[in-house]
N, C-alpha and C positions, 0 to 999 in steps of 0.2 A: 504494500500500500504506500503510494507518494502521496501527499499533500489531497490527503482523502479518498483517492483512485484507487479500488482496485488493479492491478494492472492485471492481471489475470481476467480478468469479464472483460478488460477492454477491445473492443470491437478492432477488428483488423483496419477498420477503415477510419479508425480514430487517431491507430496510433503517430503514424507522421503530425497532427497537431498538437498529441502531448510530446514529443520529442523534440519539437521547438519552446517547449519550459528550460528544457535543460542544455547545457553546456559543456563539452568533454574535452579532457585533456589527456594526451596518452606519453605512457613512458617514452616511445621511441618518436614523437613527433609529430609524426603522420604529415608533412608539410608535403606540398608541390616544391618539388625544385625548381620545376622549370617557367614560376614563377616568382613575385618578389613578394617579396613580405606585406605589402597592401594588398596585392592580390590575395592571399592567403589569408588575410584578416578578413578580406571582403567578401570571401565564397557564400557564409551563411548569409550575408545580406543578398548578396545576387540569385542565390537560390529561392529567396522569399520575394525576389519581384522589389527589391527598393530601388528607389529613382538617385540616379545617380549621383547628384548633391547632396540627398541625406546621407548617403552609402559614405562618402567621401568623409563628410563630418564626422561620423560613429567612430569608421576603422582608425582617422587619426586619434581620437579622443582615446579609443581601447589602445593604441598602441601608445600612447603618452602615459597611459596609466601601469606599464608595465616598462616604462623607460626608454622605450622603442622608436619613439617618432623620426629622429634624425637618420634611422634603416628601410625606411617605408623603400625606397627606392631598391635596395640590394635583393641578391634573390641568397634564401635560407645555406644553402652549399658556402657561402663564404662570410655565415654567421661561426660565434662559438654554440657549443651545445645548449649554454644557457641562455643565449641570445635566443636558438630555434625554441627551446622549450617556451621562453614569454610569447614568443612568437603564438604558439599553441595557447595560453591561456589566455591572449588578445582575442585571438579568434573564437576560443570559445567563448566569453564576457560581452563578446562585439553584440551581441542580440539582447543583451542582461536578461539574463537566465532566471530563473528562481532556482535553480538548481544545479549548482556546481558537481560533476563527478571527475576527480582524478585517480586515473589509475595508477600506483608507481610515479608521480610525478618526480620523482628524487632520482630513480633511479640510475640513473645516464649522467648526473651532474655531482660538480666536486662541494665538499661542507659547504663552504662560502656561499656558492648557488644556492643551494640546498636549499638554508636557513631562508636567504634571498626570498624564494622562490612560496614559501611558507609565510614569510611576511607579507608578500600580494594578496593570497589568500585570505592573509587576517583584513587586512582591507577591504577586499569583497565583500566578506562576511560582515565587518562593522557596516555596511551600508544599507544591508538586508539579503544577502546573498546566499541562501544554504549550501555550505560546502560539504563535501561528502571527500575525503582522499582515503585510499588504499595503501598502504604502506607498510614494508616491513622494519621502515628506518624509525622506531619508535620510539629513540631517542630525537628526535627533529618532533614527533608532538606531545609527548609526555610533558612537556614543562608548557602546554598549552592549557588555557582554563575550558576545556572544552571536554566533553564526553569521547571517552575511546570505547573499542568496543573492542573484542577479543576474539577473535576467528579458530577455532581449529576443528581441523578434518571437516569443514564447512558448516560447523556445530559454532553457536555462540558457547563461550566459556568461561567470558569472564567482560563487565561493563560498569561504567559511570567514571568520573574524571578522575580516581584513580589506579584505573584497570592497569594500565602500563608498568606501576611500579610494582606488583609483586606479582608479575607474569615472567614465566624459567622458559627454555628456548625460543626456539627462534619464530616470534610473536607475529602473528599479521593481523595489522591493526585500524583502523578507520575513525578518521577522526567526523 
């Protein structure tokens, strides 16, 4: 159940308008190379039919909010990895979502990033964003004031804000 949905009863022909609530970030990127970094912020808007002046407004906006704007032009192949990854959370934010899901977002990117990348996050969220991240790096949100939850063999096992700290191997966690 999302935000009172069923998603199970959801009708096949509904679901593409609830999957425009939500916003996805994935560990490896998923970018177009063989386009530039505004391209790539702009795909959801162009797939919904926006006119190209509001389109234009958004993707700058989404990419100033992840530090990006002065890359609109380059294409992702001669970003750093943590450059491609905001890139990916531009794009998914560019529609503002009510619902954030990242997969792994850490996993490809070094501490620095990392933490970085965790701090956008908190931002989204402070503005009414529901984040949802998957992660095994559970030191990057254990020291977060947010509900973790405790994954194993696809069993819930352990939950509330502090699941993280007296959970033994190797924890997959959602903040």
């Amino acid at each position: 159940t999302v935000d009172g949905q069923n998603l199970a009863t959801l009708k096949p022909r509904h679901v593409p308008a609830f999957r425009q609530r939500l916003g996805l970030i994935f560990q490896n990127f998923n970018l177009l190379h063989d386009r530039t970094v505004f391209d790539n912020v702009a795909l959801p808007l162009v797939i919904r039919g926006y006119a190209h002046r509001d389109l234009a407004r958004q993707v700058r906006a989404a990419l100033d909010q992840v530090g990006l704007l002065n890359k609109e032009h380059m294409h992702p192949l001669f970003l750093s990895g943590g450059e491609q990854q905001r890139v990916g959370i531009a794009r998914a934010v560019v529609t503002k979502p009510d619902l954030l899901l990242a997969d792994e977002p850490t996993g490809n990117l070094d501490p620095e990033m990392a933490q970085e990348v965790i701090k956008i996050f908190e931002r989204f969220n402070a503005v009414g964003t529901s984040v949802l991240v998957a992660t095994h790096a559970i030191d990057l949100i254990s020291r977060l004031p947010h509900r973790i939850v405790h994954l194993e063999h696809g069993r819930l096992s352990a939950h509330g804000p502090t699941a993280a700290s007296h959970l033994g191997g190797t924890p997959y966690g959602a903040q």
